[in-house]
C-alpha positions as CSV (number, residue, x, y, z in Angstrom):
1,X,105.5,115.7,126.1
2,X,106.4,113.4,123.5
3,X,108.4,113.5,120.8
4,X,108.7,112.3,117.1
5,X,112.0,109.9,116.5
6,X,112.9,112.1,114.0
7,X,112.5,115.1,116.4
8,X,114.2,113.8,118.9
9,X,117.6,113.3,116.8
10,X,119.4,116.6,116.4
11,X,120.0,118.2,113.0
12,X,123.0,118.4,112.5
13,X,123.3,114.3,113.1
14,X,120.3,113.7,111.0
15,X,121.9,115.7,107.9
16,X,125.0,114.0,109.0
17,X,123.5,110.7,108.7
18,X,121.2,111.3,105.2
19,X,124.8,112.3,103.9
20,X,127.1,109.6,105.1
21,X,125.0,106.9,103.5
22,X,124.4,108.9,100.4
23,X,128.0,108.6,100.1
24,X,128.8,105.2,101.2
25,X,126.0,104.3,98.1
26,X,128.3,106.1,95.9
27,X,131.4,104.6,97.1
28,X,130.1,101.1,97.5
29,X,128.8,101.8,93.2
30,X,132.3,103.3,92.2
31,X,134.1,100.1,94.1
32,X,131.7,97.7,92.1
33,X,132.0,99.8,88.9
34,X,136.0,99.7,89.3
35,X,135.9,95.3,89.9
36,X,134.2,95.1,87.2
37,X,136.6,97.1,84.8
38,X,139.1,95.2,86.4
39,X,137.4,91.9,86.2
40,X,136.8,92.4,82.3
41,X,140.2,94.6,81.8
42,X,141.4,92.2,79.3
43,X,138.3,93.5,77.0
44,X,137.9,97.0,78.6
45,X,141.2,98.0,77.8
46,X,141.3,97.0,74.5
47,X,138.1,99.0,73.6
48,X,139.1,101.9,75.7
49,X,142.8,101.9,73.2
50,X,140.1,101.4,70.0
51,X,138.2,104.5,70.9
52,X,141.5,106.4,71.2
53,X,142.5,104.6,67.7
54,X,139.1,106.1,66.5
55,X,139.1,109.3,67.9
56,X,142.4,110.0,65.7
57,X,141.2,108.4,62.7
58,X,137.5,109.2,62.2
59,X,138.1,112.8,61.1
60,X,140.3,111.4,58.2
61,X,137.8,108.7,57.4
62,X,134.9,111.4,57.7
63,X,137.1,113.4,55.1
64,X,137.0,110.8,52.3
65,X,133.6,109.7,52.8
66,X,132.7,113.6,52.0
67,X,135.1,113.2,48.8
68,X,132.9,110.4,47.6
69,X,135.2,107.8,48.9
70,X,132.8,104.6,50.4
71,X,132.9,104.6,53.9
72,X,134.7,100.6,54.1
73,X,137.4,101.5,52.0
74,X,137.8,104.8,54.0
75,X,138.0,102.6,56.9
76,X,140.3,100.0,54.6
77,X,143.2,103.0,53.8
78,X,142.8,104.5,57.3
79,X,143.9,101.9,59.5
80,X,146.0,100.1,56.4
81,X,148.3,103.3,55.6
82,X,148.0,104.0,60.4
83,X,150.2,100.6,60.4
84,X,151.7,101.2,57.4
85,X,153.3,104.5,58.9
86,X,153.6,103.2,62.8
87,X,155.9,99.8,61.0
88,X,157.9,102.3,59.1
89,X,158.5,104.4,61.7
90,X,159.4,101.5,64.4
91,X,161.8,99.9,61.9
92,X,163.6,102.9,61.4
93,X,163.9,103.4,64.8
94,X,164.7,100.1,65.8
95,X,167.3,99.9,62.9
96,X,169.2,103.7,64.2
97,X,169.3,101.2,67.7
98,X,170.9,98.5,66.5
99,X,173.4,100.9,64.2
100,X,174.2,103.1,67.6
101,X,173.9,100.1,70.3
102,X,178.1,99.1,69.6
103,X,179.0,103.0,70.8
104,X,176.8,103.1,73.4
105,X,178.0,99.9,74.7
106,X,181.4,100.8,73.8
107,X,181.2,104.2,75.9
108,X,179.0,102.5,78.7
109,X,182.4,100.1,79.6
110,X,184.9,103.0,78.7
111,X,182.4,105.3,82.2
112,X,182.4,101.9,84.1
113,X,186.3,102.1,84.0
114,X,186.5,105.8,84.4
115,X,184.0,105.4,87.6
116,X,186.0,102.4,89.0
117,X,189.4,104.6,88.6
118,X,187.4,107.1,90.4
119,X,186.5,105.1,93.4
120,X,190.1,104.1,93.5
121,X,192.0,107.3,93.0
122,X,189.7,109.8,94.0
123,X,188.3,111.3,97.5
124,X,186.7,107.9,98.5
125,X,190.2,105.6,98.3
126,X,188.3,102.3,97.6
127,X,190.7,99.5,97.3
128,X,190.2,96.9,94.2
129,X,189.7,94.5,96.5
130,X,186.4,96.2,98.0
131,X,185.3,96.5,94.5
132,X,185.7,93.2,93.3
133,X,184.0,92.0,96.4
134,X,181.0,94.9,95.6
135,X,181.0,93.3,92.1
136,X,180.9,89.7,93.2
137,X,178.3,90.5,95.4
138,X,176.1,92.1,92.6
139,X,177.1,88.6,90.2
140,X,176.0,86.4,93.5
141,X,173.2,87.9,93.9
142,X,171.8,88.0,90.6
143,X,172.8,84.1,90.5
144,X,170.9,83.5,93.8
145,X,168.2,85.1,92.4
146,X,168.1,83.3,89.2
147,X,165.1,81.5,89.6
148,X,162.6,84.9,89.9
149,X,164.5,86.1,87.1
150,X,163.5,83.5,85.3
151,X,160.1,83.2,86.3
152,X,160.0,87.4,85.2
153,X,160.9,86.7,81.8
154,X,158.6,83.7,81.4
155,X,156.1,86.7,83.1
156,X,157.2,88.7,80.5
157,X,156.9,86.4,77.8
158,X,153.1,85.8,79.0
159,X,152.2,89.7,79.0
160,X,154.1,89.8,75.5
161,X,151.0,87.2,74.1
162,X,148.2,88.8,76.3
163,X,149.4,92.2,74.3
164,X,149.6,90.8,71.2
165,X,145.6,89.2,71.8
166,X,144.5,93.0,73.1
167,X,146.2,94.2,70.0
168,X,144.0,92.4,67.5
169,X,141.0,92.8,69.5
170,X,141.4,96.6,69.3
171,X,141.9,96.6,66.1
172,X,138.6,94.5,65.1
173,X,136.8,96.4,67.5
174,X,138.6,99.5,66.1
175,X,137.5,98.6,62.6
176,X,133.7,98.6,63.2
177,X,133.7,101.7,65.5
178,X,135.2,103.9,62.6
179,X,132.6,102.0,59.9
180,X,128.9,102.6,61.8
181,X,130.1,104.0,65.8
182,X,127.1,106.1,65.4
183,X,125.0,103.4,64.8
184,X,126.2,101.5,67.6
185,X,126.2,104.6,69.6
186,X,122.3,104.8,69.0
187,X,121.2,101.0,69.0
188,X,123.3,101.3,72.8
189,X,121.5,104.4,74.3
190,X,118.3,102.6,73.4
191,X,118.1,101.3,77.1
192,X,118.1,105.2,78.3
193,X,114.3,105.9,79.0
194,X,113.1,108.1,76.0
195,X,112.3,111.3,77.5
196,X,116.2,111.0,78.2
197,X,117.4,109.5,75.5
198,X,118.2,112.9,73.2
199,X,119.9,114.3,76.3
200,X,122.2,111.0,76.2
201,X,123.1,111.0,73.0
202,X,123.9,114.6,73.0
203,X,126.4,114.1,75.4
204,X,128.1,111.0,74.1
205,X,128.6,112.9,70.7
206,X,130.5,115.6,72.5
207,X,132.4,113.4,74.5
208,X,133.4,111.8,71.7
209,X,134.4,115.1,70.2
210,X,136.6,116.2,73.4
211,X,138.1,113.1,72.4
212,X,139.4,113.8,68.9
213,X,140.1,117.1,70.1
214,X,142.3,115.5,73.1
215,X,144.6,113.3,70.7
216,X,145.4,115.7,68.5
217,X,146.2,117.9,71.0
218,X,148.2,115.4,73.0
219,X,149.8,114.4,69.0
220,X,151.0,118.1,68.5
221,X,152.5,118.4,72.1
222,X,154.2,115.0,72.0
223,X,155.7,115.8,68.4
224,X,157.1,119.5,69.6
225,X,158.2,117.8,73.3
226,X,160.1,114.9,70.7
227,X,161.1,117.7,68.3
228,X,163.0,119.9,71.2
229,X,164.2,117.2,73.0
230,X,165.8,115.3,70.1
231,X,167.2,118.1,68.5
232,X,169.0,119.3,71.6
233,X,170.5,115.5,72.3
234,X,171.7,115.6,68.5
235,X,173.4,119.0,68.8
236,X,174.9,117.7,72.0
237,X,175.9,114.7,70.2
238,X,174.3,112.1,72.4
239,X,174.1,108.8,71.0
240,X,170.8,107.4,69.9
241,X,169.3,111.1,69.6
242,X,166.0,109.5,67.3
243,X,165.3,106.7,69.7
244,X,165.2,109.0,72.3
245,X,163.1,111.4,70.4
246,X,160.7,108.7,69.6
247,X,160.8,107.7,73.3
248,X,159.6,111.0,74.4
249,X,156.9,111.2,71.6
250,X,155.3,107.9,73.0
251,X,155.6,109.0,76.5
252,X,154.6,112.4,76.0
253,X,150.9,110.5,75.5
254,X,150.4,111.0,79.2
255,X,150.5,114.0,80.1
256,X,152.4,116.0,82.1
257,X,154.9,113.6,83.5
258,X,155.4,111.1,80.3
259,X,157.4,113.2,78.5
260,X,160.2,114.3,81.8
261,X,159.9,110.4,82.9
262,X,161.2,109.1,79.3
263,X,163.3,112.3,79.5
264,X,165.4,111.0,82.2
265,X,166.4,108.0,80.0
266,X,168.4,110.9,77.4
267,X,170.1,111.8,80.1
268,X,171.1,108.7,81.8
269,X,172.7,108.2,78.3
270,X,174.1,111.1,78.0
271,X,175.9,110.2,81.6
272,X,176.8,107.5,80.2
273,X,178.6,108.8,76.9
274,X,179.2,112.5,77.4
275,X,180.0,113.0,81.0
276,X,178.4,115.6,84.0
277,X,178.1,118.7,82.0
278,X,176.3,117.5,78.9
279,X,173.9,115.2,81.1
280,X,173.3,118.4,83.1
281,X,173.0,120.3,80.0
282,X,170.3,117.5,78.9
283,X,168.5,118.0,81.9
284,X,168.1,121.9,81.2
285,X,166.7,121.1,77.8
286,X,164.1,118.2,78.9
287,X,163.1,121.6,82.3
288,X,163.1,124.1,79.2
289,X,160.5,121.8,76.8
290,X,158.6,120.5,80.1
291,X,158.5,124.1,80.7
292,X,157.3,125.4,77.2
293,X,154.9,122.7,77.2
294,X,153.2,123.2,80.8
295,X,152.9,127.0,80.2
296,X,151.9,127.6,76.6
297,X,151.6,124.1,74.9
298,X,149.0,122.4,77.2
299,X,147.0,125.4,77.9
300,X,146.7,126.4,74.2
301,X,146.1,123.3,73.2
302,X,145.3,120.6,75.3
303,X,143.0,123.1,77.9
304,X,140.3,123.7,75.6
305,X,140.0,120.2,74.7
306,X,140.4,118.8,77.7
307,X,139.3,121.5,80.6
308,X,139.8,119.9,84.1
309,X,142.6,121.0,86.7
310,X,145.8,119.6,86.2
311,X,145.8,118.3,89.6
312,X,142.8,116.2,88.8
313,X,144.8,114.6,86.1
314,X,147.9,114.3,87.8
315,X,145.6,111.6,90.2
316,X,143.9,109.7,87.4
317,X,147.3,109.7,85.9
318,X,148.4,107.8,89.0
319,X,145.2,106.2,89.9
320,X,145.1,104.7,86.3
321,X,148.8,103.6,86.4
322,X,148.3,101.7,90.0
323,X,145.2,100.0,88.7
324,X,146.3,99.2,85.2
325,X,150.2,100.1,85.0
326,X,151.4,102.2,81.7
327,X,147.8,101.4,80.4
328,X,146.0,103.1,82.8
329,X,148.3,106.1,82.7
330,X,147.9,106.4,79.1
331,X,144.1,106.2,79.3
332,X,143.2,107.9,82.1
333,X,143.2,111.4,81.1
334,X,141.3,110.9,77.9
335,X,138.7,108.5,80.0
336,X,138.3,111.9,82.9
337,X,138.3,114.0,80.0
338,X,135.1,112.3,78.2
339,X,133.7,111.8,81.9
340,X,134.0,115.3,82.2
341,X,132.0,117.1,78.9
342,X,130.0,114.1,79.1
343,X,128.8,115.4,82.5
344,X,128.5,119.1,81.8
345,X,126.5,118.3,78.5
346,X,124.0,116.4,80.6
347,X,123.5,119.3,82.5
348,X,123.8,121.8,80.6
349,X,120.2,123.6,80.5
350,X,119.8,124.3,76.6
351,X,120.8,121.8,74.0
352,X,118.6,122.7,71.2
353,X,121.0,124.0,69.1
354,X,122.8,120.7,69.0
355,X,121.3,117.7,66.4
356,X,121.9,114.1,66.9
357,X,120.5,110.6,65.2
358,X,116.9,110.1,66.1
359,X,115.2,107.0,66.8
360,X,114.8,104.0,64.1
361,X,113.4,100.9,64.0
362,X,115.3,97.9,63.4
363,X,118.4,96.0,64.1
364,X,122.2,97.9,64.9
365,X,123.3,98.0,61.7
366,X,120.2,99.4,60.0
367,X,121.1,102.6,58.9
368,X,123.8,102.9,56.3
369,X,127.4,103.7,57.3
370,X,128.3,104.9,53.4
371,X,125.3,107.6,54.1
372,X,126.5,110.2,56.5
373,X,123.7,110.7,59.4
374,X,123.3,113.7,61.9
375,X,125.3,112.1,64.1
376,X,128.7,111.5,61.6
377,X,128.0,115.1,61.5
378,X,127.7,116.5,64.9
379,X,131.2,114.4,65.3
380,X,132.6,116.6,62.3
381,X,131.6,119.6,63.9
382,X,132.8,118.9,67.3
383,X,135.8,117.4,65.8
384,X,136.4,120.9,64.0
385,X,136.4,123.0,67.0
């Protein structure tokens, strides 16, 4: 009796089988999606940080353009008075460094002594001879090692131009998503077939509006993670208490382990300066805000906007900082986060109730970015909730 091939394999392999290559297809498609981003990362990234830039700003241009206020020079004051408050804001900071950096280095040599007096008088009975060969070895080595220093800084110097390119590419790109993004948004989903097309842009919209939802959510955490933590170092009278503040702020952009990362930096200091107890004092604060802001801050505010497992973005935290370094980490929530309501609005059954910009004939820039459309709207509303 003779059987079919198919037959003659047994089920379970032949599901097996249909399944592996099913997947290797999807692996082999994320592996070539991931070279590419790579490949073009010195334009991807900059776009990705311009969305982020738009997603904060486009409610507050959509907010003049309702007062009357033309949608250009909305666009003009937005990102004019964004710098404007980001410059005075750095140069404050910068100049409380500069003003604190004599105590701190002051205080670092007075703990360098105080530790060397320890290693000499206390349980370990160093002589100053084993010291000053420990700190000659530290002085050789750092001259034997001059030449990679070297090549760092020159590294350093390099990444310091490639940034200061990304930067001015973001913020050109930035300028004309926050003038006519729907309108690109549309003329770009044109390639979607058209019984699909609605469905697409549907789901871009809300993305988009998880987005705005995410940064300022992640703005209010950072700013009551930088609140607690730099009032508690000021009371404590660690040196620097704004920097520090302003250190947590920035890192508290990637969530869940920014803020405690940068946090470890106040109480290196306060080592430093203030000795055991008010480093371990420090700590407590940075476990108490960590605390109020993994329990009742991120659920409150960052879960509805956001709404995926914190384990899932504990890995594209570190999947993005392995690929990309800090850049990745700081983009890779907000990126899963639009990957993720983008996904569930495409399959989402019903999405009648929800309007977008139709169809038009013509070039990108047809419609008119001073006229709101349906789609400057739906953004509103998603922006709102």
């Amino acid at each position: 009796m003779s059987h079919k091939p198919a037959e003659s394999v047994h089920p379970v392999v032949r599901v097996g089988a249909e399944w592996t290559w099913r997947l290797l297809v999807l692996f082999a498609g994320l592996l070539a999606l991931g070279y590419l981003v790579e490949r073009f990362s010195t334009v991807m990234i900059p776009m990705a940080i311009a969305l982020l830039g738009a997603a904060m700003l486009s409610p507050m241009v959509d907010w003049m353009q309702r007062q009357g206020v033309p949608r250009s020079a909305a666009v003009v004051v937005a990102i004019v008075g964004s710098i404007g408050v980001l410059a005075g804001i750095l140069t404050f900071v910068i100049e409380q460094f500069i003003e604190g950096l004599p105590e701190l280095t002051s205080k670092f040599t007075s703990s360098i002594n105080e530790v060397r007096d320890w290693l000499t008088t206390g349980p370990l009975h160093f002589s100053d001879d084993q010291i000053t060969k420990g700190s000659d070895s530290i002085v050789k080595a750092i001259e034997d090692n001059q030449d990679t220093l070297t090549s760092g800084a020159l590294a350093t110097a390099t990444a310091i131009g490639e940034l200061l390119t990304g930067g001015l590419l973001a913020l050109f790109i930035l300028i004309f998503f926050l003038y006519s993004g729907a309108q690109i948004w549309e003329f770009v989903t044109r390639i979607v077939p058209k019984q699909n097309r609605r469905r697409v842009r549907i789901a871009g919209v809300q993305a988009f509006g998880s987005l705005v939802g995410f940064v300022r959510a992640t703005v209010a955490v950072a700013a009551v993670d930088a609140i607690g933590i730099g009032a508690g170092l000021a009371i404590l009278g660690v040196p620097l208490a704004l920097p520090l503040a302003s250190l947590v702020f920035i890192g508290a952009f990637i969530p869940i382990i920014g803020a405690f990362l940068t946090g470890f930096v106040a109480v290196f200091i306060a080592l430093v300066t203030k000795g055991l107890i008010t480093s371990l004092i420090t700590f407590g604060i940075i476990v108490a805000v960590m605390q109020l802001e993994g329990h009742v801050l991120q659920p409150l505010l960052l879960g509805r906007a956001v709404r995926i497992h914190p384990l899932a973005v504990v890995l594209a935290i570190t999947a993005g900082i392995v690929l990309f370094g800090i850049t990745g980490g700081l983009l890779a929530v907000p990126v899963v986060a639009m990957v993720n309501t983008a996904v569930r609005s495409l399959l989402a059954e019903d999405q009648d109730d929800v309007e977008v910009v139709e169809d038009t004939e013509g070039p990108m820039f047809t419609a008119e970015p001073d006229r709101p459309g349906p789609a400057d709207d739906v953004v509103s509303r998603d922006a709102d909730r």
